[in-house]
C-alpha positions as CSV (number, residue, x, y, z in Angstrom):
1,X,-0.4,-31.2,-15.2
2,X,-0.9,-30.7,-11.6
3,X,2.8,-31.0,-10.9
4,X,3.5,-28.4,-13.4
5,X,0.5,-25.9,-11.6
6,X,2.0,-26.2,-8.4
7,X,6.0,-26.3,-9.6
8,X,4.9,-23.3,-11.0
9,X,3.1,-22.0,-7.4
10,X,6.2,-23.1,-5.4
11,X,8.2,-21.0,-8.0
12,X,6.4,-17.9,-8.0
13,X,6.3,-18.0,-4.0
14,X,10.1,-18.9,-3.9
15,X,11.3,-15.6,-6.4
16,X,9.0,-13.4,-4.1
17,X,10.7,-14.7,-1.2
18,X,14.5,-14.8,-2.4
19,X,13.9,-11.2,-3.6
20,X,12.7,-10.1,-0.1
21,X,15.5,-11.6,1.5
22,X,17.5,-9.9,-1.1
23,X,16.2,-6.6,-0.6
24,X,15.7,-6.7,2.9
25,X,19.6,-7.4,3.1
26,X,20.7,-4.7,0.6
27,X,18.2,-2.3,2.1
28,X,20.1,-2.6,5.5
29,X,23.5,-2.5,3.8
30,X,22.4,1.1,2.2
31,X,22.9,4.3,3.6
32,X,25.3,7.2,4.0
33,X,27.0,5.4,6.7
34,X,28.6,2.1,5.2
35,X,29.0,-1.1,7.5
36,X,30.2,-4.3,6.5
37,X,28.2,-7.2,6.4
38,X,30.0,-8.2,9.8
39,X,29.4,-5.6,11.2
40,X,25.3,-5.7,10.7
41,X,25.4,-9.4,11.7
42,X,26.6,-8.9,14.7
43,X,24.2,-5.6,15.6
44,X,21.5,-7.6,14.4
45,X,21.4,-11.0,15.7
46,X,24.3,-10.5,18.3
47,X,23.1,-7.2,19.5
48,X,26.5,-6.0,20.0
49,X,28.7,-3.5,17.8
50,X,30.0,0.2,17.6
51,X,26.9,2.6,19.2
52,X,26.2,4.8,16.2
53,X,26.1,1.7,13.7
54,X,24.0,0.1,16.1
55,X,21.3,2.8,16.3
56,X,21.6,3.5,12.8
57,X,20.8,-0.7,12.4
58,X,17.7,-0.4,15.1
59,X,16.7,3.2,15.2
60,X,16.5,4.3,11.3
61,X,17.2,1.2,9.3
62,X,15.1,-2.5,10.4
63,X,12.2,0.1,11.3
64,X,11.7,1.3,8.3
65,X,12.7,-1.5,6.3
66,X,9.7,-3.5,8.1
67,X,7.6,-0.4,7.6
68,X,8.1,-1.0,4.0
69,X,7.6,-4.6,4.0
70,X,3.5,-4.0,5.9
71,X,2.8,-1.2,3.8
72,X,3.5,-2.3,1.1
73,X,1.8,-5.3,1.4
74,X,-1.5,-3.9,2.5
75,X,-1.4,-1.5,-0.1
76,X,-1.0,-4.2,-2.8
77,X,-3.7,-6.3,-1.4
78,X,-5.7,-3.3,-0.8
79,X,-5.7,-3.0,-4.3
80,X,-6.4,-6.5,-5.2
81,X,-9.7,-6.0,-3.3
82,X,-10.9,-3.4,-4.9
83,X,-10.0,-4.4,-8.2
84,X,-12.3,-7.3,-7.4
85,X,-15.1,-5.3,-6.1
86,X,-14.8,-2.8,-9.0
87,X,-14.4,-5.9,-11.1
88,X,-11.4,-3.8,-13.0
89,X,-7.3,-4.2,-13.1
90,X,-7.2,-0.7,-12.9
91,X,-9.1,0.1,-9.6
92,X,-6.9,0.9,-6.9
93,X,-6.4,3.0,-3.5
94,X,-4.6,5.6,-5.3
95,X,-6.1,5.8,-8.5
96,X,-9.8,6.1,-7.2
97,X,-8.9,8.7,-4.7
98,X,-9.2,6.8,-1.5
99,X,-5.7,7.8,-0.5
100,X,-6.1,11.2,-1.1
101,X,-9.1,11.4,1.0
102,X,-7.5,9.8,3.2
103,X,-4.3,12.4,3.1
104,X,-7.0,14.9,3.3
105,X,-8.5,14.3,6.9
106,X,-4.7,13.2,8.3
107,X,-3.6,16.7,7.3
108,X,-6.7,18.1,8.8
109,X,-6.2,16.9,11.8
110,X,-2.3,17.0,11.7
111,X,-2.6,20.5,11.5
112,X,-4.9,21.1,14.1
113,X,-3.1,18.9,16.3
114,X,-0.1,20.4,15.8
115,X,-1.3,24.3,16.5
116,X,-2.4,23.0,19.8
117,X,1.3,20.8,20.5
118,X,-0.8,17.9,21.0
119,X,1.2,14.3,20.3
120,X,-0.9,12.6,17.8
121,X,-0.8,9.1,18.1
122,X,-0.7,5.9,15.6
123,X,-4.3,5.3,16.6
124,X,-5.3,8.7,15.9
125,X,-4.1,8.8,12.4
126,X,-5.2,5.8,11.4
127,X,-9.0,6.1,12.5
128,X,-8.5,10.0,10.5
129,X,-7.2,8.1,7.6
130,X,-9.9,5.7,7.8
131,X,-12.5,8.1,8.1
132,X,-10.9,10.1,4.9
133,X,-11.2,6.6,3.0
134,X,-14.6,6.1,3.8
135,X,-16.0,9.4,2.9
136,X,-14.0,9.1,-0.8
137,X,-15.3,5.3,-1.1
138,X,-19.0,7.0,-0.5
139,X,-18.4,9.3,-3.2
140,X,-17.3,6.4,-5.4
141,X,-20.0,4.1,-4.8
142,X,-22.5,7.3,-5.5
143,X,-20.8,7.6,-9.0
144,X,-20.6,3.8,-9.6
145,X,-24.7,3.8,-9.1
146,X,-24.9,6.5,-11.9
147,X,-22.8,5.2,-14.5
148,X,-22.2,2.1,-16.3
149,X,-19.2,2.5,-17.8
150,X,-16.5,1.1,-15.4
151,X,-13.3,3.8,-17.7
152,X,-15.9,6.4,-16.4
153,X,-16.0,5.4,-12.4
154,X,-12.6,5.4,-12.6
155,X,-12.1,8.8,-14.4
156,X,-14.8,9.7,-11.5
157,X,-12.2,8.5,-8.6
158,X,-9.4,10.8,-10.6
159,X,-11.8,13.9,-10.3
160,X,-12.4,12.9,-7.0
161,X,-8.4,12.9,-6.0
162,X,-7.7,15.8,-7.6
163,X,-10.3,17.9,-5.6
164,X,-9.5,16.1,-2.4
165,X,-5.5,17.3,-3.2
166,X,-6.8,20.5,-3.9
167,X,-8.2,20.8,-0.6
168,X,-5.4,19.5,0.8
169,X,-2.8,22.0,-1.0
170,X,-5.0,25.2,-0.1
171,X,-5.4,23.7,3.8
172,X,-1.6,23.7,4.2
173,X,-0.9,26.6,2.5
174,X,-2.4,28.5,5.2
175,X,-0.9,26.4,8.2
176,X,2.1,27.7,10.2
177,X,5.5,27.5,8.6
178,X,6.6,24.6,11.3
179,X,3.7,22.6,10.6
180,X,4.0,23.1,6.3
181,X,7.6,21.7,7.1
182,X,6.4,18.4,9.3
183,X,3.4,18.2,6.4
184,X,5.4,18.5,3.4
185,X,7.4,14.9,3.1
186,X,4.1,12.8,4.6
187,X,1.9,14.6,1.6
188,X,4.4,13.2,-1.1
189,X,5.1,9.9,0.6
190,X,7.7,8.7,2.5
191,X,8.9,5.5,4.4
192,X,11.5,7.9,6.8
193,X,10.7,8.8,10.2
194,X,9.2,5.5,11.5
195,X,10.1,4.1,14.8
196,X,9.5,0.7,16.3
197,X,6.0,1.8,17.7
198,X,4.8,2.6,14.6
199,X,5.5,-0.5,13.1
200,X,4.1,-2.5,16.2
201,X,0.8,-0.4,15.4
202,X,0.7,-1.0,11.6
203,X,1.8,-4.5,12.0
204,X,-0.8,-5.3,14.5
205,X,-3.3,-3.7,12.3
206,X,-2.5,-4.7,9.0
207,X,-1.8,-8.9,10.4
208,X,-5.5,-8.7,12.0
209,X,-6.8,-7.5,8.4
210,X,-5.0,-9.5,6.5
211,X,-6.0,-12.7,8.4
212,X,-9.4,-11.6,7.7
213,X,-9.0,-11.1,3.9
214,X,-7.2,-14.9,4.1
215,X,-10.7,-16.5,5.5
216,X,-13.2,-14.4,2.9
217,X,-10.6,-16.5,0.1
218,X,-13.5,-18.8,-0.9
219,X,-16.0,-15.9,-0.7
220,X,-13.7,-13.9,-2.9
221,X,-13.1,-17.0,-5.6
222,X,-17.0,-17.5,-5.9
223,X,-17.5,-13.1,-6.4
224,X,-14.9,-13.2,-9.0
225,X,-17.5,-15.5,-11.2
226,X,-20.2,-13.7,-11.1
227,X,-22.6,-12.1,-8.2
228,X,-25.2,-14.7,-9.1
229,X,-22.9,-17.4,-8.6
230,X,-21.9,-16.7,-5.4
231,X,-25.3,-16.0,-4.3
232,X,-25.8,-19.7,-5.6
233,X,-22.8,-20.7,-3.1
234,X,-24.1,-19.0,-0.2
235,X,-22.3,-15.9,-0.3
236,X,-24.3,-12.5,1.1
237,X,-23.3,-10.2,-1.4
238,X,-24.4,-7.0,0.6
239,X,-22.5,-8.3,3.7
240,X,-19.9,-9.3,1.4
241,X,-19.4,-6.0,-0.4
242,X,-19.5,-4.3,2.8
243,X,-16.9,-6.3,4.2
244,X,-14.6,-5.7,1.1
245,X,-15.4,-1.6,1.3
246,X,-14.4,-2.1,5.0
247,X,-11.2,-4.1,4.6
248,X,-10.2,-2.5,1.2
249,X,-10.1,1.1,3.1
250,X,-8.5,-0.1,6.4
251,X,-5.1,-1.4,5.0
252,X,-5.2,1.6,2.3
253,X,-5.8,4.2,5.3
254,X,-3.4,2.2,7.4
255,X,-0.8,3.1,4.8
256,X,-1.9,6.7,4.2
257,X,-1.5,7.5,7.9
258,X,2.3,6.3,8.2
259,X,3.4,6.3,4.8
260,X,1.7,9.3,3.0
261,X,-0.4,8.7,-0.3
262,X,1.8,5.9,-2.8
263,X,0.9,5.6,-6.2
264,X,0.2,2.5,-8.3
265,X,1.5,0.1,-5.9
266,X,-2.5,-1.5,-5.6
267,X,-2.7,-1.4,-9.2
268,X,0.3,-2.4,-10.6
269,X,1.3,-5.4,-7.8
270,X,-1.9,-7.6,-8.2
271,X,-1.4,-7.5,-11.6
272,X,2.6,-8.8,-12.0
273,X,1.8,-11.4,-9.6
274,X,-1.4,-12.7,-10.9
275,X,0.9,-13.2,-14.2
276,X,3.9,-14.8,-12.4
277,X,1.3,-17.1,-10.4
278,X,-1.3,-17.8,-14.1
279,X,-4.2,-17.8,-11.8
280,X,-6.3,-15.5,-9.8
281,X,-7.5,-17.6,-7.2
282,X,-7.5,-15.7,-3.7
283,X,-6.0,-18.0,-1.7
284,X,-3.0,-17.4,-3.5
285,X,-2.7,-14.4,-4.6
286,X,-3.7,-12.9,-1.3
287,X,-0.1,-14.4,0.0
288,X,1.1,-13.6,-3.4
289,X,0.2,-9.9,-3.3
290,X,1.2,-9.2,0.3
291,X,5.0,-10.4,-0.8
292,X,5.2,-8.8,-4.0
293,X,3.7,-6.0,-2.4
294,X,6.4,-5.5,-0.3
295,X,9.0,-6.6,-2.7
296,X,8.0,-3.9,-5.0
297,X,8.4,-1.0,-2.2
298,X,12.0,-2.3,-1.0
299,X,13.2,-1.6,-4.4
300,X,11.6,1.8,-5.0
301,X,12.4,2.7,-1.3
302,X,15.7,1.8,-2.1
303,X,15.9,3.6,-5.6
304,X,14.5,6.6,-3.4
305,X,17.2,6.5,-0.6
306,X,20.4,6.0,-3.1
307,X,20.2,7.3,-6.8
308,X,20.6,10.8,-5.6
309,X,21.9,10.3,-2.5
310,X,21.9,12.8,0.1
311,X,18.6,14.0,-1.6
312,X,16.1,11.3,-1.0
313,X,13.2,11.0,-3.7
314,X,9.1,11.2,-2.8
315,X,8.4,7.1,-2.5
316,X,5.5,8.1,-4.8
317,X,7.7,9.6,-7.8
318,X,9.8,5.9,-7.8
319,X,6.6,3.7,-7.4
320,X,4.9,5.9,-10.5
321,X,8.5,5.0,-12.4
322,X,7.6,1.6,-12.4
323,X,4.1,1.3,-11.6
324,X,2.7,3.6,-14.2
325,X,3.8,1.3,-17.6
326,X,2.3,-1.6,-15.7
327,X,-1.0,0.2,-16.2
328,X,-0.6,1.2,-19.8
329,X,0.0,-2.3,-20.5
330,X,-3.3,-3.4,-18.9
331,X,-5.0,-0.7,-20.4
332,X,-3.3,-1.4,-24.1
333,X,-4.4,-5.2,-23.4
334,X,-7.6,-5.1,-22.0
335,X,-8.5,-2.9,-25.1
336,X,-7.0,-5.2,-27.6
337,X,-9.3,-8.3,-25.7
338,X,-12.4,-6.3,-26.1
């Protein structure tokens, strides 16, 4: 029986990685400009090859192919940590209206930033993000005191996205025309535009976190049964709560900043790969959601970049695609079990 568990593990682990390598090498090969796979060898691990393919390679492609591998998987274990604080499949950064606090205060301070021609820096946006996720997780922890109904806490978060958007709408409506423009593909979310500082930032930020998340495993397994369970094991359940708010609205913020809001990427992820793994234990689905995390947004980054090629889709309208009927299905499920 064992055997079987972990062929099944080493599996699971083994598709997420072949499709990652997959990806990351189709990713690369995609674009307007085509290169042969020679050619991108020899740019990548040679350093050598024509100048434009090689700063197409290094100055548009690996950055934001690595920009969708971080953020993607922060966003999916984002996700998983609030699903398991909200103890609901369907809790998520998105869907609770974290990101689009967080889309709220970036845009704030892009704009303000940007009437003054001040360079805003990785940092900045990140600590504005977080501050936006915060403030929205507030609201939602307000609500969650009020009612018991865990459809209605997460109808609350909706409410709570849609005003935040609103605000956000009617604030750049009345910007500049230059700084609308600059705002525009950020708000709908978008892996373009990143550069190798950018992902040195995110990476730093997001590795730290997720390191984190990897030690509270055990802490995380015990919650999962029950508060008074893991009170029984030792756990500090206001420390721990705190901890998951805190960790939760870092790697969603982290993702806001860089990438713009992304739908049902926290939802949907956790979900497929607690299914291909059969168990929810932390210590692997941690791992488990970080790679399908960033398996999922190759694909729809790549959908996004190619279908209508020279027009490149909102990463948000490709990640709803294929995110969204993940939902139903937990939804159609979880009401069938009850």
């Amino acid at each position: 029986m064992d055997r079987k568990v972990y062929r099944r593990y080493g599996f699971a682990f083994a598709l997420l990685g072949v499709l990652l390598v997959l990806l990351f090498i189709w990713n690369i090969n995609s674009g307007s400009v085509d290169l042969s796979v020679k050619e991108i060898f020899q740019i990548v691990f040679l350093r050598r090859g024509e100048e434009t393919a090689y700063n197409i390679i290094w100055q548009i492609r690996l950055p934001r192919i690595l920009a969708c591998i971080v953020l993607g998987g922060a966003l999916s274990v984002s996700g998983f940590l609030l699903q398991t604080f909200f103890s609901n499949p369907i809790a998520g950064p998105f869907v609770l209206g974290i990101s689009s606090g967080a889309k709220l205060v970036v845009s704030l301070v892009m704009i303000v930033f940007l009437e003054h021609s001040w360079v805003i820096g990785s940092g900045t946006m990140i600590v504005a993000a977080f501050v936006g996720s915060m403030i929205c997780m507030g609201f939602i922890l307000l609500i969650s005191r009020k009612v018991k109904r865990m459809s209605m806490l997460v109808i609350g978060g909706v409410m709570i996205g849609y005003i935040c958007s609103a605000i956000t709408d009617f604030v750049v409506t009345f910007a500049d025309d230059s700084n609308i423009v600059n705002l525009h593909n950020w708000s709908m979310g978008s892996f373009s535009g990143m550069s190798w500082n950018n992902v040195a930032v995110m990476s730093a930020v997001v590795l730290v976190t997720l390191a984190v998340v990897f030690l509270m495993s055990k802490p995380i397994s015990a919650y999962q049964l029950g508060e008074v369970y893991a009170q029984n094991m030792g756990v500090n359940i206001k420390a721990f709560r705190v901890m998951l708010i805190l960790l939760s609205s870092l790697l969603s913020a982290c993702v806001t900043a860089f990438a713009g809001p992304i739908s049902f990427v926290g939802i949907a992820v956790p979900h497929l790969v607690k299914n291909i793994l059969k168990t929810a234990k932390p210590i692997l689905v941690i791992p488990g959601c970080f790679l399908g995390g960033a398996v999922f947004c190759l694909f729809c980054d790549l959908i996004a970049r190619t279908v209508f090629a020279p027009t490149e889709l909102s990463i948000s309208s490709v990640t709803a695609v294929f995110g969204a009927p993940v939902v139903i299905y937990i939804m159609i499920r979880r009401q069938k079990a009850m």
